[in-house]
N, C-alpha and C positions, 0 to 999 in steps of 0.2 A: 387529258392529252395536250402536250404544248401544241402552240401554231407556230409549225418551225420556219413558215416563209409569212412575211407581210401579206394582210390582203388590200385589194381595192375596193372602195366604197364610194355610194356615189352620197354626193352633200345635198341635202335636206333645201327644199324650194326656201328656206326661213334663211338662209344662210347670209345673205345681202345686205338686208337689218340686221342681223344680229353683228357681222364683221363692220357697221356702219357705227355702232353704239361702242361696239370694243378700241375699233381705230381712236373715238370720239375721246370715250371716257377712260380709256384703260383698264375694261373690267364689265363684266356683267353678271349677272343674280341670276341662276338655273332654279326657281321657287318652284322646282316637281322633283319627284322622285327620278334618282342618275339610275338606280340601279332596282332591278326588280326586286319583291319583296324579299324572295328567300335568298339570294345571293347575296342582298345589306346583311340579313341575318351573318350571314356565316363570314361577311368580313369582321363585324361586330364580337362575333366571338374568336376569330383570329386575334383580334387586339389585345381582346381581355386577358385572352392565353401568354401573348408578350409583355401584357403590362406586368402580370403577376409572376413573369418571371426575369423582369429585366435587373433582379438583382439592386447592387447600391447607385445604377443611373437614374435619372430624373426622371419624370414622367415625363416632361419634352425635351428629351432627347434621345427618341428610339427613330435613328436618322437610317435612312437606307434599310431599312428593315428586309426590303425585297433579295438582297443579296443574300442573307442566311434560309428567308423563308419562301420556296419556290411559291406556294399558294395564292400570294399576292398579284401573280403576273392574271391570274384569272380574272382582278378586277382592272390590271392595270392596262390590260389589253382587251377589254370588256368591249364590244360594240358600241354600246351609246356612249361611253367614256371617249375613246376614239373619232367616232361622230362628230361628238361635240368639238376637241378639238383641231377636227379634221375644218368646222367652217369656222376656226379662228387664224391657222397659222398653216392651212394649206393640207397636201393629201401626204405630202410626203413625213413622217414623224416618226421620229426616235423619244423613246423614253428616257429621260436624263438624271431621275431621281426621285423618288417619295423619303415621307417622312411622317411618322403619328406625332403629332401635336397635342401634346396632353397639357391643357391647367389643371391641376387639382383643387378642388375645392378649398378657399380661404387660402391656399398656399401658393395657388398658381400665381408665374411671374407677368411682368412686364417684357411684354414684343416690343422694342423699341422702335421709332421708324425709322426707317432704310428702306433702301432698292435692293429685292435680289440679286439683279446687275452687278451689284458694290463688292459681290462676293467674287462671282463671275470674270471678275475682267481680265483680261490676255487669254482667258480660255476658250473662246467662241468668237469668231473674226465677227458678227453681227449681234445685238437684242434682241433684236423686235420680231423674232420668230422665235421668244420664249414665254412658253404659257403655263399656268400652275394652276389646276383644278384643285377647289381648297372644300372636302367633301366632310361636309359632320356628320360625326357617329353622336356624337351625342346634340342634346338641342344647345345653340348658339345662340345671346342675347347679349347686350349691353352690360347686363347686369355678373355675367358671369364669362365677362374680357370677349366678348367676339372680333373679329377682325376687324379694323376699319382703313379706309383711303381717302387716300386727298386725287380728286378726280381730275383727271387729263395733265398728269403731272410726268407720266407717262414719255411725252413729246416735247420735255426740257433738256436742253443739251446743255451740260458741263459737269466739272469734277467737281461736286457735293463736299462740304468741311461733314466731317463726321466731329464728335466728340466723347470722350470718356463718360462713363456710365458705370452702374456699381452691377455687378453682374454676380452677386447676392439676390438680386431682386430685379434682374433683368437679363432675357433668354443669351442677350450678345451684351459685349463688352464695348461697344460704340454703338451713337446714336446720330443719325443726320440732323445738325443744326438748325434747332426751330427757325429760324432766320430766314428758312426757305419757304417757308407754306404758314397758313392761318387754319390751326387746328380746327376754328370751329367749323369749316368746312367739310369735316371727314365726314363721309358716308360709311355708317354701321352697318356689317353684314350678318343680320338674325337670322337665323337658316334653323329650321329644324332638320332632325337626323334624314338622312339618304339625300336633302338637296346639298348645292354645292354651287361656290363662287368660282369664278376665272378670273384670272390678274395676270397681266403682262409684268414682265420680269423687269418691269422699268419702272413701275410705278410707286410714287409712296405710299407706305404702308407702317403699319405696327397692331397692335393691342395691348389694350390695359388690362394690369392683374387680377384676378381672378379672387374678389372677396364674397363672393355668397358661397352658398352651402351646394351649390351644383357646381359634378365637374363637367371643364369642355373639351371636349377632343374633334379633334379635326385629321385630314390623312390627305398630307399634300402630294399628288400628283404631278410633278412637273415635265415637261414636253418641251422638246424642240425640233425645227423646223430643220429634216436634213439636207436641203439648201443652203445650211447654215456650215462652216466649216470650224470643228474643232480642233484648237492647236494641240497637238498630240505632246509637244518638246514641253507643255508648261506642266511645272509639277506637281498639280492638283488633279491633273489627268493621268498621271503613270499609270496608278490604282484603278481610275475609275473608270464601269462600266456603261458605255452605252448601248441599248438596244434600239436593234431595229422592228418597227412594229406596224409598222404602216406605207406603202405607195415606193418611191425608188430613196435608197442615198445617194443624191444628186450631186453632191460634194465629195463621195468616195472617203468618208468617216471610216474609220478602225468604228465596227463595232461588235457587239455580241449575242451570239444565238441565243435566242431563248431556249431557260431551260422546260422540262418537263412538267406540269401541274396539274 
């Protein structure tokens, strides 16, 4: 049964430090289990069921999956899911987007680095009240492209040179100009299945391709803070749906009921 009205929760005594570490560094490591065991189960076979039929798309790019498949609101509205990013960006929150992230084994590409923001812009009057839970389904390591960031990169203001990229062998067709960070800086995010990272939508990020024989998948959750006002006129929004799922829309956002699941 859907949850057709947002509910209130209260945030967890840990909340303090953990928004002290995220403000800091742009990101923190959930190394426990997000979701209990048989509920991972059956988002896991969710995926499986879309991967094997997503037809001639790529493994990563089963973008918005929630819109055709109501099921996913189960996780995406989950308690500890919510929780969690109830002590990073506040109580009030709107669901703004998931995505499976598939590397395939020896085929999977290159995440170039960028700022989700880069995508973002003119559509949300603020940042820094967008959060992206990055949940693996399958185990994440170095060796088989796991996420990585350049920490506290988060809290740099200006407009980033991007640059061309062969998008043959990389997820996007622009990449932000090394000229701005010292890659060996980037913190690797190894997650086995059911933990999950947080990253502000401001921060650098990427992953390298995927040449061992395991594949990675990951199932981005992204969230914003409905204090945050999206511009309805720009036209990556016509289309797109936000829900409400947690505490008030404080900014009076268009947004949309959840459906049934």
């Amino acid at each position: 049964m859907a949850l057709l009205t947002p509910t209130k929760q209260t945030v967890h005594p840990e909340v303090s430090s953990l928004q002290q570490q995220y403000q800091k560094d742009g990101f923190i490591l959930h190394k426990q289990p997000l979701l209990d065991p048989q509920q991972f189960a059956e988002l896991q076979q969710i995926f499986e069921s879309l991967l094997s039929s997503k037809g001639d798309m790529r493994a990563d790019e089963l973008n918005r999956p929630h819109y055709a498949d109501p099921r996913l609101f189960k996780f995406l509205t989950a308690k500890p899911v919510l929780d969690l990013v109830e002590s990073l960006i506040g109580p009030n929150i709107g669901l703004w987007s998931s995505h499976f992230i598939c590397k395939e084994a020896f085929t999977g590409r290159i995440t170039p680095w960028h700022e989700d923001s880069k995508y973002w812009e003119g559509r949300i009057d603020r940042m820094d009240k967008l959060a992206t839970i990055w949940l693996a389904i399958d185990p994440s390591s170095k060796e088989n492209g796991c996420m990585r960031v350049i920490p506290g990169t988060h809290v740099l203001e200006d407009k980033f040179e991007y640059v061309d990229v062969d998008k043959a062998t990389h997820t996007f067709s622009t990449e932000l100009h090394h000229r701005y960070f010292d890659e060996q800086e980037a913190v690797y995010f190894e997650l086995n299945p059911n933990e999950c990272s947080i990253h502000d939508g401001r921060i650098f990020h990427g992953a390298l391709a995927n040449a061992s024989p395991l594949r990675r998948c990951g199932y981005t959750m992204r969230y914003v803070s409905l204090d945050c006002k999206v511009n309805d006129s720009h036209p990556d929004n016509e289309t797109h749906r936000l829900y409400h799922v947690r505490g008030e829309n404080v900014a009076n956002n268009k947004v949309c009921q959840l459906p049934d699941f």
